[in-house]
N, C-alpha and C positions, 0 to 999 in steps of 0.2 A: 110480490111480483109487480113490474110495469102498468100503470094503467094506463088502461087507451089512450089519451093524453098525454103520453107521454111514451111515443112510438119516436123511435130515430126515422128520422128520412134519410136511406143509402145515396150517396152520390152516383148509383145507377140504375135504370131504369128494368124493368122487367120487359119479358120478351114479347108482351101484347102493347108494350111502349107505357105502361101506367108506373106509377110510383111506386117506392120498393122500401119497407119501412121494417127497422128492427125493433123486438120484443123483449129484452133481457134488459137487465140488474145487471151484470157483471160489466161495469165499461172496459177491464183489461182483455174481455175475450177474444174468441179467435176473427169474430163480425165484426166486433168493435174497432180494432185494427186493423183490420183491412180495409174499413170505410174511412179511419181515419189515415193513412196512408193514398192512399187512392184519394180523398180529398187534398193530401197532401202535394201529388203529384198533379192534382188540375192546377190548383193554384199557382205550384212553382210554374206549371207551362204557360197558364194564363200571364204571368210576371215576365216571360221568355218572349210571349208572342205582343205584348205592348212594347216593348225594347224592339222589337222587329219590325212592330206596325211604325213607330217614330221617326227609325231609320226608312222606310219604304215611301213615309209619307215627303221627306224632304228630300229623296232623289227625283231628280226633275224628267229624268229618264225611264220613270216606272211607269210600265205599259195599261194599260185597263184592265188586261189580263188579270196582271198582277196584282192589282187593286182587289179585283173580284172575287180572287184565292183568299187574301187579307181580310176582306171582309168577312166571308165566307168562314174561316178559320177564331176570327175575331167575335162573330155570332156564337157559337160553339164555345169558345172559352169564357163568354159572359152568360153563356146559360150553364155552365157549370160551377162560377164564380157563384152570381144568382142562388144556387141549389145549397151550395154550400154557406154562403151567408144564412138565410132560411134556416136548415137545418141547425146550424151556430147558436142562431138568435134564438131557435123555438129552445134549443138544450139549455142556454142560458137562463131566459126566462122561467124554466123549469125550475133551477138550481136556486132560482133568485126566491121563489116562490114559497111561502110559509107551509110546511109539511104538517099535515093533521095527522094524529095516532089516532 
């Protein structure tokens, strides 16, 4: 089995706002892709809302409003970017890591 150390971090948060961590050996399971999908889809939107933030930044006509949305939206996608890296890196360095029997 998993040891503690090697808990996946979900890319969503539990409903007291704390971190949400999987337990299983099986990475095809039915947690393991849903977390890897749903990481799939921050990112792809993270990658949608930088191509948006570009364009937004060089229209000379973008209101404050609009900035604030941007930014606002832009926070949100780099804490999930964030989440996602972390989790990446701790599962990497897991894998990289010399296994004791």
């Amino acid at each position: 089995m998993t040891t503690p150390n090697e808990l996946r971090l979900l890319p969503w948060f539990g409903s007291d706002g704390k971190p949400c961590y999987l337990n299983t050996d099986d990475k095809t399971g039915y947690m393991s892709r849903l977390a890897d999908n749903i990481e799939a889809v921050q990112l792809g939107t993270a990658a949608e809302l930088l191509e948006h933030a570009s364009d937004t930044l060089t229209d000379q006509d973008t209101c404050p409003e609009d900035l604030r949305l941007l930014t606002k939206e832009l926070t949100g996608a780099l804490q999930d970017v964030l989440r996602v890296a972390t989790s990446r890196g701790h599962l990497l360095a897991l894998s990289e890591a010399p296994h004791h029997s």
